[in-house]
C-alpha positions as CSV (number, residue, x, y, z in Angstrom):
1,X,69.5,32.8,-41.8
2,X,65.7,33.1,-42.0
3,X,64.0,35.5,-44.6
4,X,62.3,38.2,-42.2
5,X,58.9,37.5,-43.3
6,X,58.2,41.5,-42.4
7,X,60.4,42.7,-45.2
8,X,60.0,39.6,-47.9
9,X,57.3,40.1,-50.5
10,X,57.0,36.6,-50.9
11,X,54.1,34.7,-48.9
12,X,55.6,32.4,-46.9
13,X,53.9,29.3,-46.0
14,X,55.9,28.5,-42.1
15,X,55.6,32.7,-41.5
16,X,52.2,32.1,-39.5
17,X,51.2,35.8,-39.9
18,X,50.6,35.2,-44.0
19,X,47.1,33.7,-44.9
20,X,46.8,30.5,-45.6
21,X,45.9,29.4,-49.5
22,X,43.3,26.6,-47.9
23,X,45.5,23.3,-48.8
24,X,47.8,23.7,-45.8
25,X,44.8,23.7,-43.5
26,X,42.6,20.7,-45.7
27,X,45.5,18.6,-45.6
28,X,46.2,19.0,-41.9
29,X,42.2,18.3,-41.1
30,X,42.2,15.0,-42.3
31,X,46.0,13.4,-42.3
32,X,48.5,14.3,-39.2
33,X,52.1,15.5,-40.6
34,X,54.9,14.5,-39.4
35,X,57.9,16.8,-38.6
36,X,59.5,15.7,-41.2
37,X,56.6,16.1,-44.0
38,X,56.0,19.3,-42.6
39,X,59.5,20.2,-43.4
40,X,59.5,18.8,-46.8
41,X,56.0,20.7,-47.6
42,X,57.4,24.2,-46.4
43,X,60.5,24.0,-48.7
44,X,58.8,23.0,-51.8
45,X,56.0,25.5,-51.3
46,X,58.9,28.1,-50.4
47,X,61.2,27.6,-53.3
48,X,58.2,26.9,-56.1
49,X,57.4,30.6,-54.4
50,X,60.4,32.1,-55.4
51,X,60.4,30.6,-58.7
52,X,56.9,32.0,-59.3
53,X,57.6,35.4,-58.2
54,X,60.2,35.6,-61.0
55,X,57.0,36.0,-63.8
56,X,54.9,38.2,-61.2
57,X,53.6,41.1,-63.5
58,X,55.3,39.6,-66.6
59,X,53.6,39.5,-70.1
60,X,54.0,36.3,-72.5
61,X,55.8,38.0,-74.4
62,X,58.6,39.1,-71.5
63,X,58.2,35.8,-70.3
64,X,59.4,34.0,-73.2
65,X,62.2,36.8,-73.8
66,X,66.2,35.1,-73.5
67,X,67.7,38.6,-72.0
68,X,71.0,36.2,-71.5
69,X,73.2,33.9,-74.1
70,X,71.4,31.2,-72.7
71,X,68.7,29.6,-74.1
72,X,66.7,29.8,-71.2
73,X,63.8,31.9,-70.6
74,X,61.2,32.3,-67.5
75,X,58.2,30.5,-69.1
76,X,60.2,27.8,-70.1
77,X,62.2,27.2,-66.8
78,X,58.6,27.0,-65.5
79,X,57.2,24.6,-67.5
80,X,60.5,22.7,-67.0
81,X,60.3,22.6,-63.2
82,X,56.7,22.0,-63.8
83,X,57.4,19.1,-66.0
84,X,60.5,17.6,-63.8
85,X,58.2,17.8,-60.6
86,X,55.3,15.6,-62.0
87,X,57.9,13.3,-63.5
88,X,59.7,12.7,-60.3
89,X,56.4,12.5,-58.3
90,X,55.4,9.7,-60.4
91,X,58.1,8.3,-59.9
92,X,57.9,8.0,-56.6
93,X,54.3,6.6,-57.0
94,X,55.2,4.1,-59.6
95,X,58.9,3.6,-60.4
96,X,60.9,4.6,-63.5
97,X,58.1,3.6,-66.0
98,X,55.5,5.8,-64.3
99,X,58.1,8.5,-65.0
100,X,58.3,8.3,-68.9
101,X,55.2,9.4,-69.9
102,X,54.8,12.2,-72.5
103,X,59.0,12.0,-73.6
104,X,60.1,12.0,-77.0
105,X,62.8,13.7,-79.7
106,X,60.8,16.7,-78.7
107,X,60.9,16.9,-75.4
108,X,63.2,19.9,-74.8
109,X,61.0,22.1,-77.0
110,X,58.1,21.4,-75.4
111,X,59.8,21.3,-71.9
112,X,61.4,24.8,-72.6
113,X,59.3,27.3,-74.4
114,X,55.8,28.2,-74.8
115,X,54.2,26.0,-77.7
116,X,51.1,27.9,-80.1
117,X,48.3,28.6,-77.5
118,X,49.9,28.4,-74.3
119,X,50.3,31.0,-72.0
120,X,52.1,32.3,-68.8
121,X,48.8,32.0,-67.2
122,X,48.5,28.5,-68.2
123,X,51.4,27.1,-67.3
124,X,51.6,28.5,-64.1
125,X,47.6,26.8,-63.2
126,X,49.0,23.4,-64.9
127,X,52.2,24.0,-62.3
128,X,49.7,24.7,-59.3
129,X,48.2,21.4,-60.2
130,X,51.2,19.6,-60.1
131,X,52.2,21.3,-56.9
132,X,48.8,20.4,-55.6
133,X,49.2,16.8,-56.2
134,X,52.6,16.5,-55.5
135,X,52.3,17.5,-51.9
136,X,49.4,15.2,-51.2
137,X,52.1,12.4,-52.8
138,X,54.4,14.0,-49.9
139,X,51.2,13.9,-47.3
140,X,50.4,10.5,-47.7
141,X,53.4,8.7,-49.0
142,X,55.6,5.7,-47.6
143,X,58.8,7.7,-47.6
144,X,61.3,5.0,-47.3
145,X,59.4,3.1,-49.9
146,X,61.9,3.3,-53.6
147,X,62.0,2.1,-57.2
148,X,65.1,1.5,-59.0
149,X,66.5,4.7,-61.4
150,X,65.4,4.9,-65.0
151,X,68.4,3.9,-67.0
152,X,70.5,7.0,-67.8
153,X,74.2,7.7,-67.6
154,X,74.2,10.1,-64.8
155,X,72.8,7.4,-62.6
156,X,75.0,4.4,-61.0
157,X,73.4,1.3,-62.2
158,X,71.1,-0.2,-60.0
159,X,71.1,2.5,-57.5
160,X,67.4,3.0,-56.1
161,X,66.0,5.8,-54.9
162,X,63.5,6.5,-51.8
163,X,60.2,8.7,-51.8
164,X,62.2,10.7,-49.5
165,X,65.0,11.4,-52.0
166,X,63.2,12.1,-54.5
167,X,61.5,15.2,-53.0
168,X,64.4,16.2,-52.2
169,X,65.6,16.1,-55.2
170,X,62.2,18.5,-56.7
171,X,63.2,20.8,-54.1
172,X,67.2,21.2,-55.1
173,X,65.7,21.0,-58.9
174,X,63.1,23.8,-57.9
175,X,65.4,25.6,-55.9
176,X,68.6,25.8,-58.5
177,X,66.2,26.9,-61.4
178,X,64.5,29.1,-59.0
179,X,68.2,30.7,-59.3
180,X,68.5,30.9,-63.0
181,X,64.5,32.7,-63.0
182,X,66.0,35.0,-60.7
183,X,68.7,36.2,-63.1
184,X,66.9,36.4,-65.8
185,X,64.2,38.5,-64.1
186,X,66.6,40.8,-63.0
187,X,68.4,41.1,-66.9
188,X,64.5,41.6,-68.1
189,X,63.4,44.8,-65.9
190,X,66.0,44.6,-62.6
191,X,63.4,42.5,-60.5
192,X,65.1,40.7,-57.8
193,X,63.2,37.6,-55.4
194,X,65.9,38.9,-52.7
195,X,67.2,41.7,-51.9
């Protein structure tokens, strides 16, 4: 069912009668999308949307708040996403080594919560940036071109994985933490993305 665009506060990238940010019409001057790109592009710009309107008119301070028993909280699923995103984009530049920078004993802390100068602000920019160069990867990319897994237990030995999957993999990672931001806002102040 398609999100009436006239009742959705949400700006919409495929709903023609919301402006356009300026990258959607500098990418299409220069490089001709396929149908499929196109398609890729609109649900990664559409769910990171959803995610971001979670924090809309949030402090740091609500932003870092755990209204749940989980551990989560909005800033951190952010910077998470943000974090997965660019590590699955370099992936599908450069294979699984491409893919482990900046990891360590630390990671989930870092990954998670806001360290000692960062802010809301911040994060989202850095997750703009990521956005920004991920969907000129998703542009310009072979998408049948793949590098083997990283080594983990939840992956079946030497299975490989195409550009193709892998976006589509940012966009079901976007999209279910998207879900979690969505509950949390609405425990924080009763904010809903829908509905």
């Amino acid at each position: 069912m398609p999100i009436a665009p006239n009742r959705h506060p949400l700006p919409l990238t495929s709903d023609p009668s919301q402006e356009d940010d300026g990258r959607r019409r500098a990418m299409t001057d220069t490089t001709t999308l396929t149908r499929e790109r196109t398609d890729l592009l609109e649900s990664l710009r559409r769910h990171r949307a959803f995610l971001r309107f979670t924090v809309q008119n949030l402090t740091d301070e609500q932003a870092k708040t755990r209204p749940t028993v989980s551990a989560l909280n909005l800033a951190g699923l952010i910077k998470h996403v943000a974090a997965t995103e660019a590590g699955w984009t370099r992936f599908a530049e450069g294979g699984a080594e491409a893919m482990r920078r900046n990891w360590g004993p630390d990671a989930w802390s870092r990954h998670w919560h806001l360290q000692d100068g960062e802010t809301l602000a911040g994060v989202l920019a850095d997750y703009e940036e990521v956005a920004r160069h991920t969907d000129d990867v998703v542009a310009t990319a072979d998408l049948d071109a793949d590098h083997a897994l990283p080594e983990a237990p939840w992956f079946e030995p030497g299975a490989r994985w195409s550009a193709r999957r892998v976006f589509l993999h940012i966009i079901a990672e976007t999209s279910q933490h998207a879900g979690h931001a969505d509950i949390l806002r609405e425990s924080i102040d009763g904010q809903k993305t829908m509905g």
